[in-house]
C-alpha positions in Angstrom: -7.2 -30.5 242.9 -7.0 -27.1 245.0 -10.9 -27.2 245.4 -10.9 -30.5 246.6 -8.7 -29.6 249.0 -11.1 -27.2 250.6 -8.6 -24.4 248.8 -10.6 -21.0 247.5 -9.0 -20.3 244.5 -8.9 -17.3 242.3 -7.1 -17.5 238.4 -5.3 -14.5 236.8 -5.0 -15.4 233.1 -1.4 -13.4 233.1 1.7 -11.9 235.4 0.3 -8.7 235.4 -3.5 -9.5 236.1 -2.0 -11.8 239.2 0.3 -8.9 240.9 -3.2 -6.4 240.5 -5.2 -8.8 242.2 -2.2 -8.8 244.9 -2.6 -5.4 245.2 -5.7 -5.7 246.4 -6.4 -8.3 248.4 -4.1 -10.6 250.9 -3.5 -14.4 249.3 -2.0 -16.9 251.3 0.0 -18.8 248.5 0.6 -17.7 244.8 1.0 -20.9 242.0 2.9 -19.0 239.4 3.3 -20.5 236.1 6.4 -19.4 234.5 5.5 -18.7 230.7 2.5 -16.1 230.4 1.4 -13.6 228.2 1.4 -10.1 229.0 4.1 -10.7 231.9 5.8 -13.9 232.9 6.1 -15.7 236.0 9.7 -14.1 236.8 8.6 -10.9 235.6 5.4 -11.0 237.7 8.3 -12.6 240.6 10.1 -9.8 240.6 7.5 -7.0 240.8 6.1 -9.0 244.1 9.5 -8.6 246.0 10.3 -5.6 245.3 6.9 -4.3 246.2 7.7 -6.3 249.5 10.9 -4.3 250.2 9.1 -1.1 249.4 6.7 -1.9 252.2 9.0 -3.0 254.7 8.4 -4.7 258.0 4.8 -2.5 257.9 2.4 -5.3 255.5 2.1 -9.2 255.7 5.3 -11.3 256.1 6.8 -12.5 252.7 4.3 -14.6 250.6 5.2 -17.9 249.1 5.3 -18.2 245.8 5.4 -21.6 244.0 6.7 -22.0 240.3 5.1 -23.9 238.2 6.0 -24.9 234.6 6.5 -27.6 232.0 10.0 -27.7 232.1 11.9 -29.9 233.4 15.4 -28.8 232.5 18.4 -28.7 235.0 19.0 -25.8 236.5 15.2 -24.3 235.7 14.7 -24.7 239.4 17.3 -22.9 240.2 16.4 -20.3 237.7 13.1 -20.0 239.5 14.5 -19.3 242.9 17.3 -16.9 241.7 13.8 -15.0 240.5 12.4 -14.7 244.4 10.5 -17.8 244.0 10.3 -20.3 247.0 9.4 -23.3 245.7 8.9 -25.4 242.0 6.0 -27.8 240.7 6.8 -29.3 237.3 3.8 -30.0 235.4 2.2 -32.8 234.9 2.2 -33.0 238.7 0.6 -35.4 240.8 -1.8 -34.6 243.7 0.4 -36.0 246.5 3.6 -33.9 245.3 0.8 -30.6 245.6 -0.1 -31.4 249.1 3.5 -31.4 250.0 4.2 -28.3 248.7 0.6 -26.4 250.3 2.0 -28.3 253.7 5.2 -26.9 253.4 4.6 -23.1 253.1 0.7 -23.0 254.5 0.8 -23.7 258.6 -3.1 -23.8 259.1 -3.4 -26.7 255.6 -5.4 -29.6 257.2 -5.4 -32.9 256.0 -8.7 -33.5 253.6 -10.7 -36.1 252.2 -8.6 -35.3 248.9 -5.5 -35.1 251.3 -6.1 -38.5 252.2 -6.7 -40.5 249.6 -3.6 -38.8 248.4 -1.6 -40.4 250.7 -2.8 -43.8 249.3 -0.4 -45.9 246.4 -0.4 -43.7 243.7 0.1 -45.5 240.1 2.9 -43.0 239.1 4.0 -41.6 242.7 7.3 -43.2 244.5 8.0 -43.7 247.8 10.1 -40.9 249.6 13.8 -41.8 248.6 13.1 -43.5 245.4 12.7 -42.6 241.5 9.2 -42.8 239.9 9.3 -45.1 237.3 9.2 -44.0 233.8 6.0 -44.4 231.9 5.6 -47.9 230.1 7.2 -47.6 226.7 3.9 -48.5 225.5 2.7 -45.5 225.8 5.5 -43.8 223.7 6.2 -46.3 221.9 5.3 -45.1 217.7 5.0 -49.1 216.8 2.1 -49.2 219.2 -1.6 -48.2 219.3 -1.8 -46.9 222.4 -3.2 -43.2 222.7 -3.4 -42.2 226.3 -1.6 -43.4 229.3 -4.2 -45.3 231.6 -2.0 -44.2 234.8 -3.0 -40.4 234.0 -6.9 -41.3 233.1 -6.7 -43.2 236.8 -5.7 -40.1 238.6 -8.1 -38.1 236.9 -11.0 -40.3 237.8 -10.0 -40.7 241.4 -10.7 -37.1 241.5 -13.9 -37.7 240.2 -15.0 -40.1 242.5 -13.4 -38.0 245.2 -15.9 -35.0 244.7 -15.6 -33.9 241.2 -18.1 -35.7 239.3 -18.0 -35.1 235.2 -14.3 -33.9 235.4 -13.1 -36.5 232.7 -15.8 -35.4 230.4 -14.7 -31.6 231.1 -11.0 -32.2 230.5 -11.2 -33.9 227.4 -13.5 -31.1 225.6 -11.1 -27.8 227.3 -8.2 -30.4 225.5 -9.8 -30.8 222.4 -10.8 -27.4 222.2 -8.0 -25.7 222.8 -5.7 -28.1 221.1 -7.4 -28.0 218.0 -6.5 -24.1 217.9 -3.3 -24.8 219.3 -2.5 -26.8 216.1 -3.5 -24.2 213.8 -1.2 -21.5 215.3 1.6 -24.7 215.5 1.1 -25.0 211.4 1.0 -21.3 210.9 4.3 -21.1 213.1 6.1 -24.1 211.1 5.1 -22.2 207.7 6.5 -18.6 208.6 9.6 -20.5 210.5 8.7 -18.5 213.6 10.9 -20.3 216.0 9.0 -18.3 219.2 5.9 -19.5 217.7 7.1 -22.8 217.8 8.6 -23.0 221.3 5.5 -21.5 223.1 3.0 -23.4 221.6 5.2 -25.9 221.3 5.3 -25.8 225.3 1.5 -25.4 226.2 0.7 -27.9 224.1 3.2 -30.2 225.9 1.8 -29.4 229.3 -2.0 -30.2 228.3 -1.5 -33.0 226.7 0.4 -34.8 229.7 -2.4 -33.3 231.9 -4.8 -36.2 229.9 -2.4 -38.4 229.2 -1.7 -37.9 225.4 2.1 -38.6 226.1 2.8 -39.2 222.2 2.1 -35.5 221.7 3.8 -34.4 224.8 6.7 -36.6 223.8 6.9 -34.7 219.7 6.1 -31.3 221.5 8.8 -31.2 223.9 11.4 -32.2 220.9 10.0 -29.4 219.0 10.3 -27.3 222.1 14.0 -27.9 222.3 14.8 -28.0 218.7 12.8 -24.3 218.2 14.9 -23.2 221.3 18.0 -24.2 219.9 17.9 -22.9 216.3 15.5 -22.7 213.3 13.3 -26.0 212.4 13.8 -26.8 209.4 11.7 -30.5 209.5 8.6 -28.3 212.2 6.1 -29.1 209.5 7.0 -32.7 209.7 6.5 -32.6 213.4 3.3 -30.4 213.0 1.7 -33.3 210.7 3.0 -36.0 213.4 1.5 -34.8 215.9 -1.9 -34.0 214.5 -2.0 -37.5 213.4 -1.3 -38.4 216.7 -4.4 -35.8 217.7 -7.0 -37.8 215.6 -6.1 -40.9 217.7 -6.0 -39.3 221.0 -9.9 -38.1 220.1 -10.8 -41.5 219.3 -9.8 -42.8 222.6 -11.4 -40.0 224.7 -14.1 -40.9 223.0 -13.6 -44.8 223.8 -13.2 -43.5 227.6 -16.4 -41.3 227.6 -18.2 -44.0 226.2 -17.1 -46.3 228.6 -17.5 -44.2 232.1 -21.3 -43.7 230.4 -22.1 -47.3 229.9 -20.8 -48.2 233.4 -22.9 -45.6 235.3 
C-alpha cells in the first residue's frame, strides 16, 4: 500500500532494530506494530521520546509515531497513546483508513493514483459518520463452505491492478508459508500448555489470516488469543486441530483464486 503511494519505505524486523535505524537517519513517520520480538512497540515508544527530551529543542520536531496492532480491545488505544504514540491502525486495515492517517501527520502527502482510487466505494469502508458493516455471516459461519472473504480478495486485487501486479499470488505463498510454521509452534504451544505461546502466535496468526481473508481462522485465533490471555487452555489442542482444518480449506481456495486470475489473463 505505502509503495503505491509513492512512500519509500524501510522494515525493521523488531523495536530495537527500528530505534538504530532512527539513530541514524531522519524518517518522516514510524508504523509501529505493537507486539515484536526483541523489544515491543511501547518499549521501542518509549526509548524514542525520551531520546527526544534528551535532545531538546536542538534535532527535528517530535516524529509521529503510528500504532499498529491486531487488537482491537477497548482501551488498547488509549494504551498506545499513554506509551507516546500519536496515532492507532488496527489491522486488518483498509487503504483509505491509511491515507487518512499519512494525511493527518505528513503535510507534504499528495494525493496519488493509489490515493485516489482510495477515495472510491470501498466494499468494507463506511462513510464518515457511519459503522462498517460486519462481514456477511457467511464468511464465519462453521455450517458454511466458504473459506475466504471475497471483500478482502477485492481489495487486494485492486492493488494489483493499481500498480502491483502478482501481489495475490505473493500473499497467498508468504501466508501459506509462514502459517504452516505458525501451526507447528501453535501445536507445540497447546502440548506444553504454554499460555505465552499460545497468545502470541495465537495473535500473528490472527492478523495474517485477516490480511487474505481467512476470517474462520482469524475468528478461532482471536478466541484462543483471549482465552490464553485470560488463564490456561485447557481445550487449545481442540482449537489447534480446528483451525488447521480450517487451513487445508483456505489452501484449496487460494488455489481456486490463483487458478482463476491465471485463466482470465
Amino acid at each position: 500500500m505505502l509503495a503505491l503511494m509513492d512512500c519509500t519505505v524501510d522494515i525493521a524486523g523488531n523495536g530495537q532494530e527500528a530505534i538504530d535505524r532512527l539513530a541514524q537517519q531522519a524518517y518522516d513517520v514510524v508504523l509501529m506494530d505493537c507486539q515484536m520480538p526483541v523489544m515491543d512497540g511501547f518499549q521501542a515508544t518509549a526509548v524514542i521520546r525520551t531520546r527526544e527530551c534528551a535532545a531538546g529543542s536542538q534535532n527535528a520536531p517530535r516524529l509521529p509515531i503510528v500504532a499498529v496492532t491486531a487488537h482491537a480491545l477497548r482501551g488498547d488505544r488509549e494504551r498506545c497513546l499513554e506509551a507516546g504514540m500519536d496515532d492507532y491502525l488496527c489491522k486488518p486495515f483498509v487503504r483509505e483508513e491509511l491515507v487518512t492517517v499519512l494525511k493527518r501527520w505528513l503535510s507534504a502527502f499528495e494525493r496519488t493514483r493509489d490515493d485516489e482510487a482510495a477515495s472510491e466505494p470501498d466494499i468494507d469502508t463506511a462513510p464518515v459518520g457511519e459503522t462498517r458493516p460486519a462481514a456477511p455471516a457467511a464468511v464465519i459461519s462453521d455450517n458454511l463452505p466458504v473459506a475466504l472473504d471475497m471483500a478482502v480478495l477485492e481489495s487486494i486485487r485492486r492493488m494489483e491492478r493499481n500498480g502491483s501486479p502478482g501481489l495475490m499470488a505473493r500473499l497467498a505463498d508468504l501466508y501459506q508459508g509462514n502459517t504452516a510454521t505458525l501451526l507447528e509452534q501453535l501445536r507445540g504451544a497447546a502440548k506444553l500448555g504454554e499460555r505465552e505461546g499460545l497468545r502470541t502466535v495465537a495473535h500473528t496468526l490472527k492478523s495474517s489470516s485477516a490480511n487474505v481473508g481467512a476470517m474462520r481462522i482469524q475468528s478461532l485465533c482471536k478466541e484462543l488469543e483471549t482465552m490464553a490471555r485470560a488463564g490456561p487452555v485447557p481445550d487449545a489442542m481442540a482449537y489447534v486441530v480446528a483451525i488447521e482444518q480450517e487451513f487445508a480449506l483456505v489452501q484449496v481456495a487460494l488455489r481456486g483464486q490463483l487458478a482463476q486470475e491465471h485463466e482470465g489473463r
